[in-house]
N, C-alpha and C positions, 0 to 999 in steps of 0.2 A: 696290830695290823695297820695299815696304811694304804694309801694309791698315791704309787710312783712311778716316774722313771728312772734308771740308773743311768751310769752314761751323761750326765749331763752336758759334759764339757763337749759330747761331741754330737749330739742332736739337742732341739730345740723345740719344744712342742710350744702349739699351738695356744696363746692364752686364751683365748674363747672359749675352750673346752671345759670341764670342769675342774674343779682348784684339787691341785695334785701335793702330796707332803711327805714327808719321810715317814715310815713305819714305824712305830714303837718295839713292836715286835715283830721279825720276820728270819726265815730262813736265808742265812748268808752263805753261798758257795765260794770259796777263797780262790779255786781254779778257775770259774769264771765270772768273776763277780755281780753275780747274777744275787737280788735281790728277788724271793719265792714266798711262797705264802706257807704258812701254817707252818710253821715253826717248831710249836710244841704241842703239836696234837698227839702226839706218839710219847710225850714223857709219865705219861699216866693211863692208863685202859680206858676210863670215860674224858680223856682230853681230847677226843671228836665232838663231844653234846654241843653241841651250840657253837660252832667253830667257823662252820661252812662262810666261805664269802657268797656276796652275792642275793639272789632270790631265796635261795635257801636256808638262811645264815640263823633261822629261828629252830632249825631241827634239833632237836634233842635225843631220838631215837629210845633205847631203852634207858638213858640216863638215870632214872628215878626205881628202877627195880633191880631183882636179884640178878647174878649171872648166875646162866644157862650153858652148861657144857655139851656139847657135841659129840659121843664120846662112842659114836660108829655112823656110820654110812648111810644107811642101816644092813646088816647082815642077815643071812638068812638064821634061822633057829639053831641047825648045825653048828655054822661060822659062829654064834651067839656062844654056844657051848664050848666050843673049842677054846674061844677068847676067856672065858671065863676058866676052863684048866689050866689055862696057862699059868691063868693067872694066880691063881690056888699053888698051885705045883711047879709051875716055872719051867714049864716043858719046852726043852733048849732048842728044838729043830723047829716050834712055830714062832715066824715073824711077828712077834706080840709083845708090844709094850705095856708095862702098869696104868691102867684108867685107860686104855683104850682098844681098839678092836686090831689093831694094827697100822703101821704107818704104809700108804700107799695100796690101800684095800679098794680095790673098785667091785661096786654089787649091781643090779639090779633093784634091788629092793632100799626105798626110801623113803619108808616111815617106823613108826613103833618108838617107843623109848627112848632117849638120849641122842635121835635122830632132828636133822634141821627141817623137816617137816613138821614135826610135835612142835619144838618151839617156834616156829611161826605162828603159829594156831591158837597156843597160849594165850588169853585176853590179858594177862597182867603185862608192865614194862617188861621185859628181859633184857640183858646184853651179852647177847648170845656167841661164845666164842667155841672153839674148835679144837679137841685133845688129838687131833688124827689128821694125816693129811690124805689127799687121795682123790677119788673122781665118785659124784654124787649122780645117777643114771637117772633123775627124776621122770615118772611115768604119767604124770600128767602134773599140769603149771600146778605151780606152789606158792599156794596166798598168804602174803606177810600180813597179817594186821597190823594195828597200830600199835608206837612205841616200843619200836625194836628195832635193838641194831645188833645186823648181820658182820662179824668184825672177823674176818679171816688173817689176819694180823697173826703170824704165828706158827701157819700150815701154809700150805699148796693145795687149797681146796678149787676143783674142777666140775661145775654143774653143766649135765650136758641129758639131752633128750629133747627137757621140754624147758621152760624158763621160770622167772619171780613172776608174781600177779598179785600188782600193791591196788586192789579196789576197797573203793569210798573208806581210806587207811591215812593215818595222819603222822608224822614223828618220825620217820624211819632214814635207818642211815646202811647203807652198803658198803662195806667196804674191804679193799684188798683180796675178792674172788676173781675165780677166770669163768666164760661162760664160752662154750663152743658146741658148735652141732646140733642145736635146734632144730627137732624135725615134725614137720604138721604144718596142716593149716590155722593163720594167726598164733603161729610162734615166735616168740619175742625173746629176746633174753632177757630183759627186764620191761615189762607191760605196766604201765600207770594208767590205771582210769578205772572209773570216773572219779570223780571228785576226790580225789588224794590229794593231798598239800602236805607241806615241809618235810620236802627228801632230799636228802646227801645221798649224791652216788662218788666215791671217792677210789680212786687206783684199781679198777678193775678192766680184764683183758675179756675183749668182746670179739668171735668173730664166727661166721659160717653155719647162720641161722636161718630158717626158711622162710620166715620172715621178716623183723625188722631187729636192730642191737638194744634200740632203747627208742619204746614210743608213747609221748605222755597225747593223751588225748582227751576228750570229754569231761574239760573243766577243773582239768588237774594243774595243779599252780606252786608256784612258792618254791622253786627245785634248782637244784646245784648239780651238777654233773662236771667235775672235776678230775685232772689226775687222769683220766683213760686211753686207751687203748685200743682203736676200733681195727680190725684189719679181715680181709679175704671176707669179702661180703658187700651185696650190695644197694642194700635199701636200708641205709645204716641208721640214720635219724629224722623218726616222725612228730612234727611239735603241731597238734589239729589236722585232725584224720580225715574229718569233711568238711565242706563248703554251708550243708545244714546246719551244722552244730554252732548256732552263733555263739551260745553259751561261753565256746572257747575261748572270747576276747574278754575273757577274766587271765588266761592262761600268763605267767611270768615265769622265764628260766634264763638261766644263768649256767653260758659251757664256758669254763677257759683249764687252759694249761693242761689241753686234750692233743693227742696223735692218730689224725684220718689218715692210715698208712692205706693206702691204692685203694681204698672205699671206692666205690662207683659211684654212689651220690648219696645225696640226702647229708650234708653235713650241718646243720638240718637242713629239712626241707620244712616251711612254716608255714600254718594259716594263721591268723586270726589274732597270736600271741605276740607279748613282746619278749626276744629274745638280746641277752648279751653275751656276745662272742668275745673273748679277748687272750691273747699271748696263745691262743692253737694252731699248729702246725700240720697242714692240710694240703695233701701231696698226689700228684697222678691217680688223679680222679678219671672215672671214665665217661661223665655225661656232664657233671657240672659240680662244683663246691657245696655253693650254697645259695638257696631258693626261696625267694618271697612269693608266698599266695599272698588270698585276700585279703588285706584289712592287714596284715603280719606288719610288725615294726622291727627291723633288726640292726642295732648297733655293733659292728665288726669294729675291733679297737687291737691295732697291734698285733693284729695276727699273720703269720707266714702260708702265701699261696704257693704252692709249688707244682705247676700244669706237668703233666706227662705231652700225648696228642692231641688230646683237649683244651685249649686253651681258655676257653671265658669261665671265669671263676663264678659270677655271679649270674641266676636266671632268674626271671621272671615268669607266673606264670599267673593268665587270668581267669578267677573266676568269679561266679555271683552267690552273696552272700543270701541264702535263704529269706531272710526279712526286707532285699534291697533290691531294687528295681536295675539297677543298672550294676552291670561284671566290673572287679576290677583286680589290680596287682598287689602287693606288698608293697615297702619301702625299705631303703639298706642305706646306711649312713656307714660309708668306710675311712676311720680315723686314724693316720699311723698306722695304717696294714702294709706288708713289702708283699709285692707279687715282684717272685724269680722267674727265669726260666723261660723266659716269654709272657709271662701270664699276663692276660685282662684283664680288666676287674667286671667289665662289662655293665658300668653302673648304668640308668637310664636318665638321662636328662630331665625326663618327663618326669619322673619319680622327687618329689622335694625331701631333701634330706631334712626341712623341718619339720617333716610328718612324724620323723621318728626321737621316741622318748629318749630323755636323758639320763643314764642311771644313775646319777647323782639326787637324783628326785625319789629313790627309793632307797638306796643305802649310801651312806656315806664316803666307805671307803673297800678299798681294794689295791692288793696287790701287782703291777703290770709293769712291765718290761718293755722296753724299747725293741723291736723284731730286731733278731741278729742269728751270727751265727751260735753263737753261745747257746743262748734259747736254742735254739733250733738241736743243738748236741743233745739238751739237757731235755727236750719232747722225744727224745728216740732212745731214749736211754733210762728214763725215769720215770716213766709214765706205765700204766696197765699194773699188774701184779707186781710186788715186791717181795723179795726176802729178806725180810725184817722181823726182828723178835716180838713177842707179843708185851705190851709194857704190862706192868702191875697196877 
């Protein structure tokens, strides 16, 4: 891996920044010679463990234990039987495949045996993958413990109801689900807190949840959210949920090579954390981009603004820090970002961009891309869910 820019001959960054170099290894697009990250995460089943760039880059997920097969919805006792004559007998008019309940089975019911509730629950590692494609109706959040990864890689797996709930959970990687229709109060499609550290959320398609896409809060840290797909929703991303919780100025995440399609805001919206933004493509927003609370550090790097009627990409908002006498704002340092379209950046003068961290201070390197149209093809095209095979 590496942090670069391609493109050389025709932009010119900044030497003051941090020291940039060629990749060792990266994903090359020949169509647009676009230089991407992760390369060969995909040439092997556990080539996610320890991949992540970024905040994240220490997750392991289930790396270290068995795989866990998926291998129903879960069905009801009936659909349980039926699947299993099939399977015995081979009875030609049910939609049933060998080792699985059927492809494109949506139930109600989501737990019991060979279900991805059971293996969440599991205390040992797992890597948890998926014999079946289809839509998971979870009836209430569904808590991943630690050291497992959720690898959809393989299927079309759909979780919709209710959402993930990664609490006081360490190691976990998600990847390649879609999540829609989250219904309830504090539902999340994927909920971090408290105290969860080193999570991969990688290629998944998020949208039309009642309340937030992905919100890491109370001292949850160490987190990569890459690859995604946020769209039709709009309180998209929460990074420090209050102004109490100082605790959360431990918090560190890391978004790039994500698609805010017409989110309405929050892309995030921050307290307390420092966050790195970079190479995301963030489009007709309906209130704002992206939002510094209190005490928040965020470094936007390369990333594409693209206003609808809204135009100021960046807000500020003040408030006071529980332990501190006096209210204040975040900070945003925007480095090689293109705002089209009209866009603002809306920075504030008053705000010193050397309030905010450098991430060269916490990892070394990273993949990044000079904003263009290319990028911008390869966020609308590439990002959220994939069909892609499941490697060995």
């Amino acid at each position: 891996m590496g942090n670069r820019f391609s493109h050389s001959k025709h932009h010119h960054h900044n030497q003051q920044g941090p020291p940039f170099s060629l990749p060792t290894q990266q994903t090359h697009n020949t169509q647009m010679g676009l230089a991407l990250p992760y390369a060969h995460v995909d040439s092997n089943l556990r080539g996610l463990a320890g991949q992540a760039e970024g905040f994240g880059a220490s997750s392991i997920g289930g790396r270290d234990g068995h795989v866990y097969q998926v291998v129903n919805l879960n069905a009801s006792s009936m659909l349980l039987l039926l699947a299993f004559l099939s399977f015995m007998f081979s009875v030609p008019h049910l939609p049933l495949s060998r080792g699985s309940i059927g492809n494109n089975l949506s139930t109600s019911q989501d737990d019991g045996p060979g279900s991805l509730r059971d293996g969440c629950r599991k205390k040992e590692p797992l890597w948890i993958v998926f014999e079946v494609s289809g839509t998971i109706e979870l009836r209430s959040h569904l808590s991943v413990s630690s050291f497992k990864t959720i690898d959809g890689r393989g299927q079309k797996i759909k979780l919709t109801g209710k959402g993930l709930r990664l609490k006081e959970c360490e190691h976990v990687i998600i990847c390649n689900l879609e999540f829609e229709g989250g219904r309830g109060p504090d539902v999340d499609g994927i909920q971090i807190k408290p105290k969860s550290r080193h999570i991969w959320i990688d290629r998944c398609s998020l949208s039309d949840y009642d309340d937030g896409l992905i919100d890491i809060t109370k001292e949850s840290t160490d987190i990569t959210v890459s690859r995604c797909h946020f769209s039709k929703h709009d309180k998209t991303m929460l990074i420090g949920g209050d102004s109490s919780n100082c605790g959360d100025r431990c918090m560190r995440v890391t978004i790039h090579h994500c698609f805010f399609d017409g989110t309405r805001q929050r892309h995030p919206r921050v307290r307390f954390a420092k966050v790195h933004l970079y190479n995301n493509y963030t489009r007709n927003w309906g209130i704002y981009a992206v939002c510094a609370s209190v005490e928040s550090q965020i470094y936007s790097q390369c990333n594409i603004y693209e206003a609808g009627p809204k135009k100021v990409a960046f807000k500020y908002l003040t408030e006071k820090a529980a332990d501190m006498e006096e209210a204040c704002t975040g900070s945003i340092k925007s480095e090689d970002d293109l705002f089209v379209c009209g866009t603002q950046a809306g920075l504030l003068s008053t705000c010193s961009e050397n309030n905010v961290f450098n991430p060269s201070e916490f990892y070394q390197t990273w993949i990044v891309e000079r904003p263009s149209d290319d990028l911008k093809h390869y966020l609308q095209h590439c990002t959220g869910w994939q069909c892609i095979p499941r490697p060995n």
